[in-house]
C-alpha positions in Angstrom: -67.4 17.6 -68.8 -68.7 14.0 -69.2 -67.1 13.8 -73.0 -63.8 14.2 -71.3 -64.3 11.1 -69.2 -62.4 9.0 -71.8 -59.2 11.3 -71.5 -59.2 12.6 -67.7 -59.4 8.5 -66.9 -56.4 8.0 -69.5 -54.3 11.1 -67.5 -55.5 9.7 -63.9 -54.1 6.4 -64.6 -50.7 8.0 -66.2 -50.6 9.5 -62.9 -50.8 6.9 -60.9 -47.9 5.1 -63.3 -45.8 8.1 -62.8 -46.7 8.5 -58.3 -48.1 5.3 -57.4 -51.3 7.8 -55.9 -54.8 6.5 -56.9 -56.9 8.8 -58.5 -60.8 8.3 -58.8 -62.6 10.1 -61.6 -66.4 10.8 -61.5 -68.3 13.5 -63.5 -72.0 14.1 -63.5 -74.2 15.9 -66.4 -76.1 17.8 -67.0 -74.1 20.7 -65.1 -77.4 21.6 -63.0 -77.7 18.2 -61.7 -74.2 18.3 -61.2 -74.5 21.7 -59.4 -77.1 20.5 -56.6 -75.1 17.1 -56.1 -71.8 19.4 -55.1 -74.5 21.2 -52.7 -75.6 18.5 -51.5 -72.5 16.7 -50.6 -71.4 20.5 -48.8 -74.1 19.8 -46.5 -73.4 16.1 -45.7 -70.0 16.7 -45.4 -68.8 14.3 -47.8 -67.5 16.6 -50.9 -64.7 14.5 -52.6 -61.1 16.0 -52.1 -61.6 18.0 -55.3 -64.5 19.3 -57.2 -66.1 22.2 -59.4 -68.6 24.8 -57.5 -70.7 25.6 -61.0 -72.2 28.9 -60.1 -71.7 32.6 -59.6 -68.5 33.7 -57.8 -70.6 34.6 -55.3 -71.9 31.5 -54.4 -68.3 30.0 -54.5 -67.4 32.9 -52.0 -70.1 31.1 -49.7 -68.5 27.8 -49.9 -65.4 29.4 -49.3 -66.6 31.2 -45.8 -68.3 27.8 -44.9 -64.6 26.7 -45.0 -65.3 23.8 -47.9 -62.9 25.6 -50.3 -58.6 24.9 -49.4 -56.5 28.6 -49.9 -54.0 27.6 -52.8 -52.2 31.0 -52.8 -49.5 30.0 -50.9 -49.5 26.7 -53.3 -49.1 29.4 -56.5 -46.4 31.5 -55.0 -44.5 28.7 -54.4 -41.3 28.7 -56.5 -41.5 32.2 -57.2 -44.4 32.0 -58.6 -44.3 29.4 -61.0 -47.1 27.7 -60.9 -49.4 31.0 -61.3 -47.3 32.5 -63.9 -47.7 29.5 -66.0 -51.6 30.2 -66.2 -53.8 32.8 -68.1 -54.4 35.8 -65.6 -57.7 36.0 -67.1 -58.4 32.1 -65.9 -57.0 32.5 -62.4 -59.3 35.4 -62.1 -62.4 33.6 -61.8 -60.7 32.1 -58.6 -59.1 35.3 -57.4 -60.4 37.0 -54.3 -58.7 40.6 -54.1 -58.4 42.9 -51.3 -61.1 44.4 -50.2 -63.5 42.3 -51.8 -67.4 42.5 -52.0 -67.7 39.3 -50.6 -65.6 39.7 -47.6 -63.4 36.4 -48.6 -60.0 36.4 -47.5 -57.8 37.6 -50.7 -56.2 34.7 -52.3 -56.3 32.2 -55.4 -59.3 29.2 -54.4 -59.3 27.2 -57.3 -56.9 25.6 -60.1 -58.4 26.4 -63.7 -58.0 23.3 -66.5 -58.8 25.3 -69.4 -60.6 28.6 -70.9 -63.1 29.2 -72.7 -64.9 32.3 -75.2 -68.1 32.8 -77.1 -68.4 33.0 -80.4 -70.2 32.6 -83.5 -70.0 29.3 -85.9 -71.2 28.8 -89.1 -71.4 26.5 -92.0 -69.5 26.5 -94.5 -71.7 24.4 -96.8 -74.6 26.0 -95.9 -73.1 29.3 -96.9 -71.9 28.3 -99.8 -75.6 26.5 -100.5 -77.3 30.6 -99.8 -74.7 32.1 -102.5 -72.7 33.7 -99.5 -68.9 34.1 -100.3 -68.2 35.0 -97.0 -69.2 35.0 -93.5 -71.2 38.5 -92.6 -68.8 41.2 -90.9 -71.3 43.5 -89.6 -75.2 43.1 -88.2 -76.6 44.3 -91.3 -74.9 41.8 -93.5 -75.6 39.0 -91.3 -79.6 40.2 -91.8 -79.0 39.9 -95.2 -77.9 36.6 -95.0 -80.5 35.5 -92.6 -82.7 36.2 -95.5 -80.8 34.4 -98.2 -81.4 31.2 -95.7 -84.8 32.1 -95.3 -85.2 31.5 -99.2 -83.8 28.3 -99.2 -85.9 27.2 -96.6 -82.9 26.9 -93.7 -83.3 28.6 -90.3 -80.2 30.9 -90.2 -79.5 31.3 -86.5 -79.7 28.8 -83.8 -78.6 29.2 -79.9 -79.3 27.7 -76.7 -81.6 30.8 -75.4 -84.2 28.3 -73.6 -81.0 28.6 -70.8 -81.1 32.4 -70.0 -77.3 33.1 -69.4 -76.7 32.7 -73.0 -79.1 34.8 -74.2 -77.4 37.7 -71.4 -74.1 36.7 -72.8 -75.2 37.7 -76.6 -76.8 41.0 -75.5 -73.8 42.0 -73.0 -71.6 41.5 -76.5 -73.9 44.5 -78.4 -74.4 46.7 -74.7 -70.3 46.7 -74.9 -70.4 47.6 -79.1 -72.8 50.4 -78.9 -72.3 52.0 -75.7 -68.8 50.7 -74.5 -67.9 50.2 -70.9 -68.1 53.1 -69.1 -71.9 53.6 -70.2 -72.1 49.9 -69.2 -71.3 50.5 -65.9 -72.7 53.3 -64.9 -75.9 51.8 -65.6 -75.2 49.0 -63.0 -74.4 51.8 -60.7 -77.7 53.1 -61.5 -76.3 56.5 -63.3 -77.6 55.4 -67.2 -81.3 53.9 -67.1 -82.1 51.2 -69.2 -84.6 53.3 -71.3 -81.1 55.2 -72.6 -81.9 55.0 -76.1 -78.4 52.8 -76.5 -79.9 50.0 -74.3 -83.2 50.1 -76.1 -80.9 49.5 -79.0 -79.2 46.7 -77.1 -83.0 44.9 -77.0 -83.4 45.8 -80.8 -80.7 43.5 -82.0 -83.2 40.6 -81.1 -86.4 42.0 -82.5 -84.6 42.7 -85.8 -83.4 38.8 -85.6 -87.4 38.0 -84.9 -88.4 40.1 -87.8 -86.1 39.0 -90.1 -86.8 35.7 -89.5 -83.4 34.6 -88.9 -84.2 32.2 -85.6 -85.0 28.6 -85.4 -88.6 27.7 -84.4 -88.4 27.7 -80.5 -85.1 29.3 -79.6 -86.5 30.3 -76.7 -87.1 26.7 -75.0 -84.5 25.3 -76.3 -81.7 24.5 -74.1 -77.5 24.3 -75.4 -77.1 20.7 -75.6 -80.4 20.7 -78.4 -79.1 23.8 -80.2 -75.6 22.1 -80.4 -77.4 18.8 -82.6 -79.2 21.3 -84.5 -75.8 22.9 -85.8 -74.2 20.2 -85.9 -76.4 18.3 -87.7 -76.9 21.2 -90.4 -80.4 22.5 -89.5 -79.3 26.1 -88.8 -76.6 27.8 -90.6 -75.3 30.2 -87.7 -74.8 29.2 -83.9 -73.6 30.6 -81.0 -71.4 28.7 -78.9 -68.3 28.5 -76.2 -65.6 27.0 -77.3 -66.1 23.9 -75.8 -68.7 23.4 -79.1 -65.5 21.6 -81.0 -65.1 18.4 -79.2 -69.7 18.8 -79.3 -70.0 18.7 -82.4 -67.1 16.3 -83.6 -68.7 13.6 -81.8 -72.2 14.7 -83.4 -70.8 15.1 -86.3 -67.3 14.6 -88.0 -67.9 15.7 -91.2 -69.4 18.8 -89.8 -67.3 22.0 -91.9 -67.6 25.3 -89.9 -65.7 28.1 -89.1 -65.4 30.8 -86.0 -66.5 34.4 -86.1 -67.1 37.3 -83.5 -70.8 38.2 -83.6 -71.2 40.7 -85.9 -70.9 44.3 -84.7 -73.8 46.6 -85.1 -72.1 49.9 -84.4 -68.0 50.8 -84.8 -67.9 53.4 -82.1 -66.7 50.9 -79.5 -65.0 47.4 -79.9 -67.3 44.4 -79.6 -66.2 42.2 -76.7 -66.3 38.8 -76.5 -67.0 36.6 -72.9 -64.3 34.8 -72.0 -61.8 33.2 -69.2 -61.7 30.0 -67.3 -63.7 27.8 -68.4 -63.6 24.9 -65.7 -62.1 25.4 -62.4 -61.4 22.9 -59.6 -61.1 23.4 -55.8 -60.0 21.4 -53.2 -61.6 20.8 -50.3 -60.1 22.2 -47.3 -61.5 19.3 -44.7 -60.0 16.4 -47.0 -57.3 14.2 -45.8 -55.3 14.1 -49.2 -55.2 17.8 -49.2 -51.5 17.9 -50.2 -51.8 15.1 -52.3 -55.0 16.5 -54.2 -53.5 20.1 -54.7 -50.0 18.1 -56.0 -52.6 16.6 -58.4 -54.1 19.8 -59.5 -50.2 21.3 -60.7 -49.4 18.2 -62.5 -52.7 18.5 -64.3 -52.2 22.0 -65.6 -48.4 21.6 -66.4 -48.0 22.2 -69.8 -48.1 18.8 -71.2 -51.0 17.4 -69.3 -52.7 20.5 -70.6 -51.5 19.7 -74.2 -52.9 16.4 -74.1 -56.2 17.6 -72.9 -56.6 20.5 -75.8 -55.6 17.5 -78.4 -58.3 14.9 -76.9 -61.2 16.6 -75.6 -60.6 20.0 -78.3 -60.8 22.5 -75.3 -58.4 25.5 -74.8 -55.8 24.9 -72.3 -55.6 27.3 -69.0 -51.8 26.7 -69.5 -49.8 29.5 -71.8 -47.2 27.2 -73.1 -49.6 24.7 -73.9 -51.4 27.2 -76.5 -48.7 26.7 -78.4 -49.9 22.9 -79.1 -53.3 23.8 -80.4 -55.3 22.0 -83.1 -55.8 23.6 -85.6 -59.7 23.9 -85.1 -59.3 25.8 -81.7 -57.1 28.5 -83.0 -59.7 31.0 -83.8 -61.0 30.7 -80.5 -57.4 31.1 -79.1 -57.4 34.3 -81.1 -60.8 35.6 -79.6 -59.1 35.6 -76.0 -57.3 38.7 -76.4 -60.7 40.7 -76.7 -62.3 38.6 -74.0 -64.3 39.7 -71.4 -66.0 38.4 -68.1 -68.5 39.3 -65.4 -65.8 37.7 -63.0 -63.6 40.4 -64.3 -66.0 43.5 -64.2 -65.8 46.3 -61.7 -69.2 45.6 -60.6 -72.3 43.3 -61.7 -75.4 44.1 -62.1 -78.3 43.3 -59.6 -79.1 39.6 -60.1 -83.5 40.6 -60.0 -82.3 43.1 -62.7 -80.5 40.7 -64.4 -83.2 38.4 -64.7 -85.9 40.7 -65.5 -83.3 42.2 -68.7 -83.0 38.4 -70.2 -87.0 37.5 -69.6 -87.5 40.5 -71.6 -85.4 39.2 -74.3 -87.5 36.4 -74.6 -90.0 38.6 -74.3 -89.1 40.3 -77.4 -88.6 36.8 -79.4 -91.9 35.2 -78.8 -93.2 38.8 -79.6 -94.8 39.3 -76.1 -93.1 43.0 -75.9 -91.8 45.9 -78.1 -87.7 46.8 -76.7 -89.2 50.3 -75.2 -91.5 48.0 -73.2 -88.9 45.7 -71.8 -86.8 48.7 -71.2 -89.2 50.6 -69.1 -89.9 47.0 -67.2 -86.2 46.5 -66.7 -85.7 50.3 -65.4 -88.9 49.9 -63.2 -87.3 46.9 -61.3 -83.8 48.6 -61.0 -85.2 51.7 -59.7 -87.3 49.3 -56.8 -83.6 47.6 -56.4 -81.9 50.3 -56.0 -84.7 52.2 -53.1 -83.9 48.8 -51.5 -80.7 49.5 -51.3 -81.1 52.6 -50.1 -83.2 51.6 -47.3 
């Protein structure tokens, strides 16, 4: 969150006008760096009274049993409730431990959400324009056929950050939801669908059709977010795909940039195409600090409604606060609009196995560079879930 250091300094020091409290603002970047620095400190002991655990939920449930991670439930029920109803279920959800959990945390709310955040599609407008395209492409097949009207002009039509694996997952999980819908989904984490089910082998197709029709950027698949974002930005690919954190990207790399949001574009219309999407950045407090009050009264005035609204205006992000949407620039409302067909892994019944998950999205890039055909990274994929699941077994 380093381009929000300008306005989360401007809010801390309002803060302290308004309290008289102190409060000390440091962010780190790039997020992995960032990520081993929080791990670090958790083993020193000296985790600042609040921080961000960047990783899967059940990595935060391990800070959480190490006791590194305050309970805020009782915090959120407070005033009947006032402080949680005034936030996006969907956001609190990444931070939401239910009963009976996998990870045997206590149930209870163990983090405060700033903002949320979806994926979706950019594109040009110029650029578009430029290709003869009158609009952007509201199925697969159209988008193809733009991706060659690009290809003609000599512009790379689609570029995305697929060097970093989880976007790449988070493009495919869009098309497994489209053509097969959830159920079908699931049941293949549970091991009842194989991934040689002709719908997943159509799930791996989507990318060898992009290949083929030449619609990727030279080296998509070493190329990480933060170099995909200047590519778009700077008007070298006509498509992206992006969280919604890409507006206050790309109008500091470029402010003349004129784009517009889109879902990606569905391949099938038997099942809806779902979008991720929830909390975007959370922060927890930690549990041994001796401003734990103070850090957690912090945390409520910075997701009250107009601290929120002041943060979507400066740093163009969408706020976890529902009043707040109301104060949306305009740039950010097509992104708002994705929420309500937002899904997230956080929010599944079950995820798949994380070996599984990284042979599927290795396969992808598999496909791109032209390594495999989609029946052979299907067959790989089921091989490994079959040995996960005889592991389980045993």
């Amino acid at each position: 969150m380093t381009d929000r250091d300008e306005t989360f300094k401007k809010l801390a020091a309002e803060y302290t006008k308004q309290t008289g409290i102190e409060v000390a603002i440091e962010l780190f970047a790039p997020s992995d760096a960032y990520s081993q620095k929080i791990i670090a400190a958790a083993q020193a002991n000296v985790l600042p009274d609040i921080y961000g655990i960047l990783d899967k939920k059940s990595i935060v449930a391990d800070f959480i049993k190490a006791g590194l991670v305050a309970d805020l439930t009782a915090e959120f029920a407070a005033d009947d409730g006032a402080w949680e109803k005034s936030l996006f279920e969907k956001a609190l959800a990444v931070n939401r431990f239910e009963e009976g959990n996998t990870y045997g945390v206590k149930p209870g709310i163990y983090g405060a959400p700033i903002d949320v955040t979806n994926m979706q599609m950019l594109y040009n407008k110029k650029l578009l324009a430029k290709a003869g395209i009158s609009k952007p492409p509201a199925t697969f097949d159209e988008f193809l056929k733009a991706a060659q009207a690009f290809k003609r002009i000599g512009i790379p039509a689609f570029v995305s950050g697929w060097g970093e694996l989880w976007l790449a997952d988070c493009f495919a999980s869009n098309y497994a939801f489209n053509i097969m819908g959830d159920d079908k989904v699931f049941n293949t984490f549970r091991g009842r669908v194989p991934y040689t089910d002709p719908d997943w082998v159509k799930v791996f197709e989507v990318f060898r059709d992009m290949r083929d029709k030449g619609a990727l950027i030279d080296g998509i698949v070493t190329k990480g977010n933060k170099y995909a974002e200047q590519d778009f930005a700077l008007e070298r690919a006509a498509f992206s795909f992006n969280g919604s954190w890409c507006v206050n990207v790309y109008k500091d790399m470029n402010p003349n940039l004129e784009y517009g949001v889109m879902p990606p574009p569905p391949v099938s219309s038997a099942h809806a195409l779902k979008i991720w999407g929830g909390a975007g950045s959370s922060f927890m407090v930690n549990s041994f600090s001796p401003n734990r009050d103070k850090a957690i009264a912090f945390l409520k005035w910075l997701t009250a409604k107009d601290q929120q609204a002041v943060l979507s205006t400066e740093t163009n992000n969408l706020p976890s606060n529902r009043d707040a949407m109301q104060m949306l620039p305009p740039v950010l409302e097509s992104f708002a609009k994705g929420m309500e067909n937002s899904t997230h892994p956080t929010l599944w019944p079950l995820n798949e196995d994380p070996l599984v998950t990284e042979a599927f999205d290795k396969g992808i890039q598999a496909i791109l560079i032209g390594e495999k055909t989609p029946q052979q990274v299907a067959e790989n994929v089921q091989k490994v879930k079959q040995r996960q699941m005889t592991k389980e077994r045993k």
